[in-house]
MIVO-431706 format. One record per residue: residue number from 1; residue in three letters; x, y, z of N, C-alpha, C, CB in turn. Coordinates in Angstrom, 3 decimals. Glycine has a CB too. Layout:
# MIVO-431706
R   kemar   vexba       n_xx       n_yy       n_zz      ca_xx      ca_yy      ca_zz       c_xx       c_yy       c_zz      cb_xx      cb_yy      cb_zz
R     NUM     ALA          X          Y          Z          X          Y          Z          X          Y          Z          X          Y          Z
...
END
This chain:
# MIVO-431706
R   kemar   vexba       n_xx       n_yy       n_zz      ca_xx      ca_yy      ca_zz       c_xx       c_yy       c_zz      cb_xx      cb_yy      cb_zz
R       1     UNK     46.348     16.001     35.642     47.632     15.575     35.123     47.964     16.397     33.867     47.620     14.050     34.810
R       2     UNK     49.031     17.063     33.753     49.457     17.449     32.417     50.677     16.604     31.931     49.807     18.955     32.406
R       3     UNK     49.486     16.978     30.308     49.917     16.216     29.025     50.901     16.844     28.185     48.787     15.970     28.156
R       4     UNK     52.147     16.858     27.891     52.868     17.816     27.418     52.794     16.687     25.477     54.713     18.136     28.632
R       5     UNK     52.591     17.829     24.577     52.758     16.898     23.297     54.048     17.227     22.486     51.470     17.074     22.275
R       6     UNK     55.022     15.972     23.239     56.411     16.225     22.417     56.562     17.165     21.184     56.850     14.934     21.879
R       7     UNK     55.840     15.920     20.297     56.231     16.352     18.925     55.556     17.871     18.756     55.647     15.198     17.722
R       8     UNK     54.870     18.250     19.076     54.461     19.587     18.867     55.730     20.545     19.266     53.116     19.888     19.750
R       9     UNK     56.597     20.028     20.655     57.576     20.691     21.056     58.749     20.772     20.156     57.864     20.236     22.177
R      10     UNK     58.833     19.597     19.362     60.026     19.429     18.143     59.969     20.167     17.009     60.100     18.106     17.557
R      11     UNK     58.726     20.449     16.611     57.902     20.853     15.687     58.884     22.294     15.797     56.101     20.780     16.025
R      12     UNK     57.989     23.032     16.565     58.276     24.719     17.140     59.741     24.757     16.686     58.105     25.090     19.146
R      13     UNK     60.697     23.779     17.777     62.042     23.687     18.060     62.621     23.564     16.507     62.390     22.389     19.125
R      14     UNK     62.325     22.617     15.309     62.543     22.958     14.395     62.515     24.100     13.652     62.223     22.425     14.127
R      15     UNK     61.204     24.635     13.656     60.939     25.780     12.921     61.824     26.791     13.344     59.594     26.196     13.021
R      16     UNK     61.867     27.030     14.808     62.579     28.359     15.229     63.793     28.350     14.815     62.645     28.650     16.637
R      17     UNK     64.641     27.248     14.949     66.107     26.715     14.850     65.644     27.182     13.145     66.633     24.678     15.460
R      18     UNK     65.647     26.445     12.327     65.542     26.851     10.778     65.227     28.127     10.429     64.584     26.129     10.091
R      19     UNK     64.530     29.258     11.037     64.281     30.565     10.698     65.296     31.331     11.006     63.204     31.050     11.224
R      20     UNK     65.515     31.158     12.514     66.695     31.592     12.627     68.321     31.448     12.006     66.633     31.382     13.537
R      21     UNK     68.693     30.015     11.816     69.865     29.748     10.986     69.432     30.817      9.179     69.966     27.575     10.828
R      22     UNK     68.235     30.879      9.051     68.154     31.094      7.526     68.373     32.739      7.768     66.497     30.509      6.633
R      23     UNK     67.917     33.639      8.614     67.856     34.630      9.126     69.651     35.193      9.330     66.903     34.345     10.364
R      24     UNK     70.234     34.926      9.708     71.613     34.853     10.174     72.543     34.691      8.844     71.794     33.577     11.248
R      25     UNK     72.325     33.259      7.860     72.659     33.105      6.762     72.381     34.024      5.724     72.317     32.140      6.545
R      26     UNK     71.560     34.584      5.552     71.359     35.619      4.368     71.106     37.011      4.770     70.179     35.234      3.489
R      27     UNK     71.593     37.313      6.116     71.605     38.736      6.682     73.452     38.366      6.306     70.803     39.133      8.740
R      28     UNK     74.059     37.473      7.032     75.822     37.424      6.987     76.172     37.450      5.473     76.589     35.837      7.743
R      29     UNK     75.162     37.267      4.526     75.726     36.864      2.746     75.410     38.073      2.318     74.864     35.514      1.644
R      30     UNK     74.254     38.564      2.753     74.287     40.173      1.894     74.794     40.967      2.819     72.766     40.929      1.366
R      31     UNK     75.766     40.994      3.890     76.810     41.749      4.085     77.698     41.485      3.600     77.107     41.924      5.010
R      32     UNK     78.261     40.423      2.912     79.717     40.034      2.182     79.028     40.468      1.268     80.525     38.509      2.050
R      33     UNK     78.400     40.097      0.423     78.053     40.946     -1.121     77.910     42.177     -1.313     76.920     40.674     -1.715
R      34     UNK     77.378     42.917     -0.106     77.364     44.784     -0.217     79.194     45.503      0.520     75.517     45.568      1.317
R      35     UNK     79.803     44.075      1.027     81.159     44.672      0.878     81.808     44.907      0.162     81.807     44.374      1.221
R      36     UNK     81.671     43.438     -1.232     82.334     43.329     -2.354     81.558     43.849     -3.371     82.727     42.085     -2.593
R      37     UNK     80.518     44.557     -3.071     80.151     45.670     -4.063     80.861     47.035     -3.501     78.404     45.854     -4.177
R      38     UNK     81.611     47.380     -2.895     82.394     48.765     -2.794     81.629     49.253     -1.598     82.316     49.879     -4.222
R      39     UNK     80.545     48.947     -0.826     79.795     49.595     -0.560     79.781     49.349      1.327     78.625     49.274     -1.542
R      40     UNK     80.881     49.085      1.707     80.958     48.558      3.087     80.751     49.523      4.267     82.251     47.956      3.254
R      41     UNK     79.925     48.958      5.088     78.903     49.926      6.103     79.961     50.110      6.935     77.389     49.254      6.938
R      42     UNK     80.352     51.997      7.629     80.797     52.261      8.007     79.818     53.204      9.030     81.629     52.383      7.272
R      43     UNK     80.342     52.703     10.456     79.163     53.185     11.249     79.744     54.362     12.607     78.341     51.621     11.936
R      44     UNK     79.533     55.313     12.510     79.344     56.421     12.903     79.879     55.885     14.762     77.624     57.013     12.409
R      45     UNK     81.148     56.543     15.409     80.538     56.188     16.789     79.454     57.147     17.421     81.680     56.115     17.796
R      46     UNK     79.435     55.986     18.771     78.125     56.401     19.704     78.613     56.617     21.177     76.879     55.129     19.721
R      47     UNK     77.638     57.206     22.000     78.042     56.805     23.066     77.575     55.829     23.924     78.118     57.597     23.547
R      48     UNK     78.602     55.469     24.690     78.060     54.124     25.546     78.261     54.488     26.876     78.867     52.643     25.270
R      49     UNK     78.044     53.566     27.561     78.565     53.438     29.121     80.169     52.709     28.829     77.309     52.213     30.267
R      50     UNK     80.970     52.846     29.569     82.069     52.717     30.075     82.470     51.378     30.020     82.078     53.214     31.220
R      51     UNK     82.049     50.472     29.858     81.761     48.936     29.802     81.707     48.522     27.869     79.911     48.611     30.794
R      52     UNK     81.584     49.599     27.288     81.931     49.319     25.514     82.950     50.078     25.021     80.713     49.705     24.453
R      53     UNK     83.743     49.427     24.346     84.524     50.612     24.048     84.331     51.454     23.179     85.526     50.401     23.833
R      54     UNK     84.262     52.597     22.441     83.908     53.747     22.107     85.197     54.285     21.073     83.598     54.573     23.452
R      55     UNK     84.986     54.157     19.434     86.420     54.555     18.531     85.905     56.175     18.958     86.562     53.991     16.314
R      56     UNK     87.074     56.398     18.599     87.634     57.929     18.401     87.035     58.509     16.895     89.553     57.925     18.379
R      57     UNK     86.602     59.658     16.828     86.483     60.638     15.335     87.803     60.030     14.237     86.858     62.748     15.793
R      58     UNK     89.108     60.341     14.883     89.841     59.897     14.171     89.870     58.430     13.516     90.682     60.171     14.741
R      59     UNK     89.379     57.624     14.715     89.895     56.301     14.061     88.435     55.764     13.097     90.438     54.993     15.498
R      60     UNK     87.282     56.388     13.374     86.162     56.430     12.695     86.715     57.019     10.884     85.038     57.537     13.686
R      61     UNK     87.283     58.067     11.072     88.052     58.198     10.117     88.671     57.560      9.021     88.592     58.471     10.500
R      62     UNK     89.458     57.259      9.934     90.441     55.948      9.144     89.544     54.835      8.494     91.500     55.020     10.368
R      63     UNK     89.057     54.598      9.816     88.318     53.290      9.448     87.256     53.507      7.526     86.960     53.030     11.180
R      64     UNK     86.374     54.637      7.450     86.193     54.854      6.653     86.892     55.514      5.659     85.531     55.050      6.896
R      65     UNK     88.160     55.907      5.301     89.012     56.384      4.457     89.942     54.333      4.095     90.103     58.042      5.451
R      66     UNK     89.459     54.259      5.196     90.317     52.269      4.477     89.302     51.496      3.789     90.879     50.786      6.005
R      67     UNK     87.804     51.956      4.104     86.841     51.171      3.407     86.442     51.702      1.918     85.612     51.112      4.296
R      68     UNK     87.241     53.092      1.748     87.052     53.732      0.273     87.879     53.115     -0.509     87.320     55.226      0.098
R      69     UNK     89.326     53.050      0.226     90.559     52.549     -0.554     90.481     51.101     -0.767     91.897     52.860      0.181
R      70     UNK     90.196     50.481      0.154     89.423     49.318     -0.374     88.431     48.709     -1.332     89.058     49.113      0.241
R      71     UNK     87.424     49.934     -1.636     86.257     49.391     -2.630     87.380     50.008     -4.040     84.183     50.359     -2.368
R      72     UNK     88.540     50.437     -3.841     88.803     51.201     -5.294     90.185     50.197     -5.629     89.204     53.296     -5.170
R      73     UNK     90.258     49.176     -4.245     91.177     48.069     -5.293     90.381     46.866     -5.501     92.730     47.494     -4.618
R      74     UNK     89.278     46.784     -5.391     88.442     45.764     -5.688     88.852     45.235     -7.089     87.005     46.224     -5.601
R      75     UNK     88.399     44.031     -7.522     89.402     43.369     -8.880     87.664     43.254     -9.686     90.692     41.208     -8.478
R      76     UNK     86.608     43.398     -8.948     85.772     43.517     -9.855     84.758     44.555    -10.989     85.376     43.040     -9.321
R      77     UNK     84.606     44.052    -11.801     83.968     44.697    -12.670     83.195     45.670    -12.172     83.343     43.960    -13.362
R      78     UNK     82.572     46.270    -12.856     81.409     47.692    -12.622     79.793     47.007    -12.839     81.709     49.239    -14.174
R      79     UNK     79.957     45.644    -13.719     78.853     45.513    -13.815     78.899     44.522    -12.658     78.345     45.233    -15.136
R      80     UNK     79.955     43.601    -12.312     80.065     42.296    -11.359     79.484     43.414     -9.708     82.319     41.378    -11.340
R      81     UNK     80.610     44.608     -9.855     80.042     45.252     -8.349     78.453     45.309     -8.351     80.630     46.982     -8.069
R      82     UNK     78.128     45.424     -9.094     76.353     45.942     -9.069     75.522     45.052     -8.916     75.734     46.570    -10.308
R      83     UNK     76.202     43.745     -9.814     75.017     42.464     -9.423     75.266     42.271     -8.099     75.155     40.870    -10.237
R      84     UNK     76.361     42.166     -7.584     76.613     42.193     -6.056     75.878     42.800     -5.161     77.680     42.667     -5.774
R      85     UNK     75.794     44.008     -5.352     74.692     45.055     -4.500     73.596     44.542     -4.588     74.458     46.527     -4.967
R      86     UNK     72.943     44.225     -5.964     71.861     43.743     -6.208     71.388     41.835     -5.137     72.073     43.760     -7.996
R      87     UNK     72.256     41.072     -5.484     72.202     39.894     -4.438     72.370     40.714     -2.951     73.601     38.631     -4.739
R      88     UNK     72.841     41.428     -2.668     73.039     41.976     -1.099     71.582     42.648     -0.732     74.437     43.298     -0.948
R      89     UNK     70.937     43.187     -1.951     69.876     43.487     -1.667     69.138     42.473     -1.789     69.526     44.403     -2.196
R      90     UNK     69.027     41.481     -1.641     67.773     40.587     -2.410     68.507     39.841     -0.798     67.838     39.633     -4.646
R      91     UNK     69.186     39.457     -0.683     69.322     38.708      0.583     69.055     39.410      2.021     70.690     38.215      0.587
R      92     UNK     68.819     40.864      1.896     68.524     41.127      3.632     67.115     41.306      2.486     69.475     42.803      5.052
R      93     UNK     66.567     41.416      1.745     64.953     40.989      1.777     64.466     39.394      2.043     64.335     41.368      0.271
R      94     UNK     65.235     38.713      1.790     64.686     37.486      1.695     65.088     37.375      3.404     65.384     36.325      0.396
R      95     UNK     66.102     37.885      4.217     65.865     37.518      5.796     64.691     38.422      6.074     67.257     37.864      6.919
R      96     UNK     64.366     39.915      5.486     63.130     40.336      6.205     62.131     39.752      6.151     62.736     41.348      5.977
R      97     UNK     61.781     38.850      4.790     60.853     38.027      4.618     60.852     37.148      6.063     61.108     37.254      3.265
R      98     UNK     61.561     36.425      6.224     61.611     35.719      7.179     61.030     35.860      8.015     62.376     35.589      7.505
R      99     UNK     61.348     36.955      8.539     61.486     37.407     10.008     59.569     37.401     10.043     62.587     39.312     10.320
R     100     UNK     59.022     38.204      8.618     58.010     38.833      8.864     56.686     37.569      8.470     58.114     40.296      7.986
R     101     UNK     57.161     36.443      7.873     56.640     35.335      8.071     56.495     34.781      9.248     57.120     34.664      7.474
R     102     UNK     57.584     34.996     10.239     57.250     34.087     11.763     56.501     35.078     12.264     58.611     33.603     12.947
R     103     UNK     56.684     36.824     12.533     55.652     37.118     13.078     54.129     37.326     12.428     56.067     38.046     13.604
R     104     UNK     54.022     36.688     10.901     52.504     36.388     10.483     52.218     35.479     11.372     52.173     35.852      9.010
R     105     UNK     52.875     34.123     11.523     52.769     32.801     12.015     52.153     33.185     13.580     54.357     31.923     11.946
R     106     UNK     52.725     33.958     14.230     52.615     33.624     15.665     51.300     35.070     15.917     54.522     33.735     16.693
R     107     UNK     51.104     35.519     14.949     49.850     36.762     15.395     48.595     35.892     14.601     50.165     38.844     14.532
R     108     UNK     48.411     35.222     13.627     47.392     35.117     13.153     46.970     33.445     12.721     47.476     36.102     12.150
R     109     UNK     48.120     32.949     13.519     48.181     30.979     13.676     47.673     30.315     14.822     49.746     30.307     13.753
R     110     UNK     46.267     31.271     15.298     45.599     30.747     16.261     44.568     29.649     16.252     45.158     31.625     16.702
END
């Protein structure tokens, strides 16, 4: 007969659910903070299959000539942009932390 032990199943189901929401939450916050530090990721196209759509050089362009003009009407300070960068950095460390805590957990939580 198998014994399945709920709460062990809730357990997991918690943890994963909470790493993940925390993972998501402070990867999405230090992208708003490294935007509103001037510093907004502008990403190169690629190619795909036919099924993604694919910007143009030009509109890659644009797209990064609107993210310059953008960081240069920003209303904040020089020192406010920097602590910004600085929290944007401290928040995709604190999700890498994360990440690299569950895989301590699941390689060496035998």
């Amino acid at each position: 007969m198998i014994v399945i032990d709920w709460w062990a199943f809730v357990q997991v189901f918690l943890a994963a659910l909470f790493a993940a929401s925390t993972v998501v939450l402070f990867y999405s916050f230090g992208l708003r903070l490294l935007v509103r530090s001037g510093r907004a990721p502008v990403v190169s196209p690629a190619e795909f299959t036919d099924a993604i759509t694919v910007i143009s050089e030009k509109e890659a362009r644009r797209a990064a000539k609107a993210a310059v003009k953008a960081a240069k009407k920003s209303p904040l300070t020089d020192g406010a942009k920097q602590l910004a960068l600085v929290g944007a950095y401290a928040c995709f460390a604190v999700a890498a932390l994360v990440v690299l805590g569950g895989l301590l957990l699941i390689l060496f939580n035998h």
